[in-house]
C-alpha positions as CSV (number, residue, x, y, z in Angstrom):
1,X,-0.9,-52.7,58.5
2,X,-4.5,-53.6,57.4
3,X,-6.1,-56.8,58.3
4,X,-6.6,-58.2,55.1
5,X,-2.7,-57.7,54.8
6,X,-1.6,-59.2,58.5
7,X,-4.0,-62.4,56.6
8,X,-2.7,-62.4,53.4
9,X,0.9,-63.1,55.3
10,X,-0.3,-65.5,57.7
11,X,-1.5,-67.5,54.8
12,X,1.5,-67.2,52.7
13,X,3.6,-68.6,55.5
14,X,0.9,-71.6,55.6
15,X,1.7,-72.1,52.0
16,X,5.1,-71.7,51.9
17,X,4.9,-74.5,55.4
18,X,2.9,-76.6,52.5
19,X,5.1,-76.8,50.0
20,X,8.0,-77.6,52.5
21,X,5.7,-80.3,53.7
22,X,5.0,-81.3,49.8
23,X,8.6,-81.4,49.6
24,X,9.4,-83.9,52.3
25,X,6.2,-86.3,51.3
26,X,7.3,-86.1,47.6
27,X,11.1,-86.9,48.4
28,X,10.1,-90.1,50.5
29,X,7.6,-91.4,48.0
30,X,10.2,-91.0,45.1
31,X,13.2,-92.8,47.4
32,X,10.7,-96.3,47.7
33,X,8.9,-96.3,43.8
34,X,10.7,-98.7,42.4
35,X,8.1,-100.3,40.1
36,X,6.4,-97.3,39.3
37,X,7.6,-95.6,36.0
38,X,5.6,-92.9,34.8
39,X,4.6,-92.2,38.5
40,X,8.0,-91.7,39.8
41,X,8.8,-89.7,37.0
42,X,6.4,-87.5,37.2
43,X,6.6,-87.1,41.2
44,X,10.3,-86.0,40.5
45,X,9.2,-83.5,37.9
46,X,6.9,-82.3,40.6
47,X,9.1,-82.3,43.3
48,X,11.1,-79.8,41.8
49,X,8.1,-77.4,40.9
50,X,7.2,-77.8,44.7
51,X,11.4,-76.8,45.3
52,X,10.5,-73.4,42.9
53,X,6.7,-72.8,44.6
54,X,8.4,-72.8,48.0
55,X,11.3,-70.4,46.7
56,X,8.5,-68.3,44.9
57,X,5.9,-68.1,47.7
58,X,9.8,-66.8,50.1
59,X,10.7,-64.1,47.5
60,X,7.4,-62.9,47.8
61,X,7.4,-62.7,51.6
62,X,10.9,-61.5,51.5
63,X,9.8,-58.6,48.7
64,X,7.1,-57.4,51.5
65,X,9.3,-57.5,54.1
66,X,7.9,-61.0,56.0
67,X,10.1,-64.1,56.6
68,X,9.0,-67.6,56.6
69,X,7.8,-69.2,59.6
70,X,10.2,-71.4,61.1
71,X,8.1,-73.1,63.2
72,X,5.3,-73.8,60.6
73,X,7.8,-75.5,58.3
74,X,9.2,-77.2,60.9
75,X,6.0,-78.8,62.0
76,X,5.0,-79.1,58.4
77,X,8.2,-81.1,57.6
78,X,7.8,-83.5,60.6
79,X,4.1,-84.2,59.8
80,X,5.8,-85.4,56.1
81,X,8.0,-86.9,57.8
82,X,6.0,-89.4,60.4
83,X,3.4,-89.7,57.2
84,X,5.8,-90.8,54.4
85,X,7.2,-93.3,57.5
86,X,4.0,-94.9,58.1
87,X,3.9,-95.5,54.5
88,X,6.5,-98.0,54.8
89,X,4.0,-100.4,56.5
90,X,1.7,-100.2,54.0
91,X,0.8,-103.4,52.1
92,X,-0.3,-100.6,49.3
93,X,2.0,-98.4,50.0
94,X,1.7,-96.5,46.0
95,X,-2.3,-96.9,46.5
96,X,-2.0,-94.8,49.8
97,X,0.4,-92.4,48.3
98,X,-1.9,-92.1,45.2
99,X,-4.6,-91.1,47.6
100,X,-2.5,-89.0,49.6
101,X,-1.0,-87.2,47.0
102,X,-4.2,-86.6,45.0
103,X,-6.2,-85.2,48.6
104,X,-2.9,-82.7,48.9
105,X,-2.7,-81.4,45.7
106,X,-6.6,-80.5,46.2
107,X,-5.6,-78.9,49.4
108,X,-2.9,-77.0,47.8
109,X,-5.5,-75.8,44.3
110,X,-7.8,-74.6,47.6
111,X,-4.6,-72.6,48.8
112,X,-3.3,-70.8,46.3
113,X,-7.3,-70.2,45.2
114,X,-7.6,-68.1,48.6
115,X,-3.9,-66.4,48.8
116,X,-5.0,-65.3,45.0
117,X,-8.1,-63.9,45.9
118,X,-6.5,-62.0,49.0
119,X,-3.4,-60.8,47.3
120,X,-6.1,-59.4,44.2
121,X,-8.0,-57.6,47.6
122,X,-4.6,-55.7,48.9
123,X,-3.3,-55.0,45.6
124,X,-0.3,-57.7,45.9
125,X,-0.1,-58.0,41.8
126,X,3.2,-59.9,41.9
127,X,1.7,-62.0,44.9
128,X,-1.4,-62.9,42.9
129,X,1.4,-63.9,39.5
130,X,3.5,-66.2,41.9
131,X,0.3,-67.5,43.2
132,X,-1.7,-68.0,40.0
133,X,1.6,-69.9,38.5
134,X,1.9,-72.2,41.8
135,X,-2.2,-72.8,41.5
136,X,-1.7,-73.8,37.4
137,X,1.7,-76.2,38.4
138,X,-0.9,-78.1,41.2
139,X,-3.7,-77.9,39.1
140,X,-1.3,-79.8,36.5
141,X,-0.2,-82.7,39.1
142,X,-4.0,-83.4,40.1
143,X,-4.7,-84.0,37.2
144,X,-1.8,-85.8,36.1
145,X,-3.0,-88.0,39.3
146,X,-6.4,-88.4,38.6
147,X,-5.7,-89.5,34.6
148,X,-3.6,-92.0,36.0
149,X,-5.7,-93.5,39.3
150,X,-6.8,-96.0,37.2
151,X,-3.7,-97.5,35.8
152,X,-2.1,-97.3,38.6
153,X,-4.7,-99.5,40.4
154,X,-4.7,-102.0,37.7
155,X,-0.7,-101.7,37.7
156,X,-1.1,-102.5,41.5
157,X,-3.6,-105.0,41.4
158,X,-1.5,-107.3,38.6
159,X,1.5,-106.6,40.8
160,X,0.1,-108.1,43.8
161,X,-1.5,-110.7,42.0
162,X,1.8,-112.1,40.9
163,X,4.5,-110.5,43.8
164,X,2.7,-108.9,46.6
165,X,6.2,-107.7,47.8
166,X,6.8,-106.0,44.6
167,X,3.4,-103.8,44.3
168,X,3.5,-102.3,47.0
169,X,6.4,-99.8,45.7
């Protein structure tokens, strides 16, 4: 097996470890918005792209005869875990997962952007579909995110301004 391929692997495993860790994050944001609308609705539409990305990004390791790494998603999951924890201390707890979510998403666009580009250099054409598809779905929810920054804030800041309890979820 070439290099470039034993790479192209590694890095799907990372990415299928990412969206398990999406997964986790996402879930425990969605479980505390309470007075958050358009935010929780569209972290639950995302959550279950993330749910299909992580399937995708499986079939295609599955198709090329590669599991998942257990231990990456594993650690990947308990990172989500201990982060989406330490939200619940947060005075701002939807500013931080605003941020959070926003940084992530970035991560994820640069992802998908490599695993394209080394799928297209070993000749992994249905790699480089799933990939591309994933890329376009994250592309979507960091935008979605940055549109809405703003509002959010301001949502935030009236929130606390009257019910500091109540903005922070």
């Amino acid at each position: 097996m070439s290099e470039a391929r034993e790479w192209l692997i590694q890095w799907l495993r990372d990415a299928h470890a990412m969206e398990e860790q999406a997964e986790t994050i996402l879930a425990g944001q969605l479980s505390r918005l309470e007075h958050y609308p358009d935010l929780s609705k569209r972290i639950r539409e995302h959550l279950e792209e993330t749910k299909a990305q992580a399937s995708r990004l499986k079939a295609c390791l599955d198709r090329i005869g590669e599991g998942t790494s257990t231990l990456k998603d594993t650690g990947g999951k308990l990172m989500a875990f201990a982060q989406s924890a330490s939200g619940v201390f947060a005075a701002d707890e939807v500013m931080k997962g605003s941020l959070a979510s926003y940084t992530f998403e970035h991560m994820e666009i640069a992802s998908y952007t490599i695993l394209i580009a080394a799928a297209e250099a070993v000749g992994e054409k249905d790699v480089v579909q799933v990939c591309e598809q994933n890329l376009r779905e994250e592309i979507a929810m960091a935008d979605w995110l940055k549109t809405h920054l703003g509002p959010t804030t301001t949502k935030f800041l009236n929130r606390a301004e009257a019910d500091s309890d109540s903005a922070k979820r």
